[in-house]
C-alpha positions as CSV (number, residue, x, y, z in Angstrom):
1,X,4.5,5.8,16.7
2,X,7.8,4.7,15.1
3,X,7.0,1.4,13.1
4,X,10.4,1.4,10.6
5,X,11.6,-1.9,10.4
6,X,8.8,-3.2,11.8
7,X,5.9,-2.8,8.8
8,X,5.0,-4.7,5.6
9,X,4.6,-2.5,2.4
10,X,0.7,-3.6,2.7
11,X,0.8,-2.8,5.6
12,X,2.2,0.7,5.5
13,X,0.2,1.7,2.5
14,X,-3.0,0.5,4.6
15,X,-1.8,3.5,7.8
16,X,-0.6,5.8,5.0
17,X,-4.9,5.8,3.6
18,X,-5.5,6.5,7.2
19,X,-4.1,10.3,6.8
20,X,-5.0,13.7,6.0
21,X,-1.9,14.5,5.1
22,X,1.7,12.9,5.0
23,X,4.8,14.9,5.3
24,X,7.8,13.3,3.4
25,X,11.0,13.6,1.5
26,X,11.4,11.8,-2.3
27,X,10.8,8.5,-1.0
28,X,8.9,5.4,-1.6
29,X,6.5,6.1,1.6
30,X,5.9,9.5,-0.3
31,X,4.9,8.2,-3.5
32,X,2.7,5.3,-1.6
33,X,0.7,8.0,0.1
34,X,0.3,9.5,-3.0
35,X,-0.3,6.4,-5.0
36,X,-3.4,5.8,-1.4
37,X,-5.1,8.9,-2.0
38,X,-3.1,10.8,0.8
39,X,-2.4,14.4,0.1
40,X,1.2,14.7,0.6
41,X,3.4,17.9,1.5
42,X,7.0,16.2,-0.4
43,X,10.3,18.2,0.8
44,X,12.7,18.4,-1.9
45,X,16.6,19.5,-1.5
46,X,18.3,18.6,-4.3
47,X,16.5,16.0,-6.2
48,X,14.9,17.2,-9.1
49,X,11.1,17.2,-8.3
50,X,9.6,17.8,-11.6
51,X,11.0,14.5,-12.1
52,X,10.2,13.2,-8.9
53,X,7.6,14.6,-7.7
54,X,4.2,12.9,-6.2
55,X,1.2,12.0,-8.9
56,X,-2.1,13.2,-8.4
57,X,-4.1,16.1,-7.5
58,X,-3.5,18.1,-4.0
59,X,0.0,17.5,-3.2
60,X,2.6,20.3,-2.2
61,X,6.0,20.1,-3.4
62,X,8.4,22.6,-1.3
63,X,11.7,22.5,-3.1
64,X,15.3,24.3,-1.7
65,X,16.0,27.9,-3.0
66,X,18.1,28.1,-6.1
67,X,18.4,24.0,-5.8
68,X,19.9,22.6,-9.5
69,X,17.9,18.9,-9.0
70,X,21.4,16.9,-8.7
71,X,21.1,13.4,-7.3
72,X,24.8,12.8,-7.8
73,X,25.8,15.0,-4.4
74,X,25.4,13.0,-1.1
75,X,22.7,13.7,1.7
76,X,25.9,14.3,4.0
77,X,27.6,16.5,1.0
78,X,27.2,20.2,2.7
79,X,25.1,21.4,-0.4
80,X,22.5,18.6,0.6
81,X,22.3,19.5,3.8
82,X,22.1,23.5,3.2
83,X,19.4,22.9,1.0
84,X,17.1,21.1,3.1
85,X,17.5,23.7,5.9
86,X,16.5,26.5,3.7
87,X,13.2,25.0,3.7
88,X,11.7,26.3,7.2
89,X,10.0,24.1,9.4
90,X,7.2,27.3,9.1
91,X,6.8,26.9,5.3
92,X,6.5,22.8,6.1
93,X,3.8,23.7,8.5
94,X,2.0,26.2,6.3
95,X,1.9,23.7,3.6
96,X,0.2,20.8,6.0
97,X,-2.2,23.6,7.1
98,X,-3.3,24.2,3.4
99,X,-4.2,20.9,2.6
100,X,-5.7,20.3,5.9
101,X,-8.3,23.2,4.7
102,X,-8.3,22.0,1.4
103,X,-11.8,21.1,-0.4
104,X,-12.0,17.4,-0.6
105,X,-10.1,16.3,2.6
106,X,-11.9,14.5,4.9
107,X,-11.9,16.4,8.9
């Protein structure tokens, strides 16, 4: 279900509480899952996630190899763009699964 554009912030926090787990980049729908109760798996090229990152307990922060947490280079700016594909779809994947088994998260 695709609902940008189309969803309140009350609204979206209220589906975001609904999940096990949300996948997301340093965003505001990141930090409301977080801010819901929502484990979150937060993918992280550039942007400096100890700065960033989600509150709480449970989350997984995968960050690009070697990344120097600049906000100043664009998401188009090659180095954006090779940082976020160094993080494999598999390590995405094997971070969901982790919280999924996770003590505490509902089935």
């Amino acid at each position: 279900m695709n609902r940008c554009g189309r969803t309140t912030l009350a609204s979206l926090a209220a589906c975001l509480s609904k999940c096990r787990v949300v996948v997301a980049n340093d965003s505001g729908g990141m930090h409301l899952a977080a801010a819901v109760g929502t484990r979150v798996v937060a993918v992280y090229g550039l942007t400096d996630s100890a700065k960033t990152g989600p509150l709480g307990e449970g989350h997984a922060v995968l960050t690009a190899s070697g990344a120097r947490g600049n906000r100043r280079v664009g998401r188009s700016d090659p180095e954006s763009q090779a940082a976020l594909r160094s993080i494999s779809p598999d390590r995405v994947m094997l971070a969901v699964e982790e919280r999924l088994a996770a003590p505490g998260n509902p089935a």
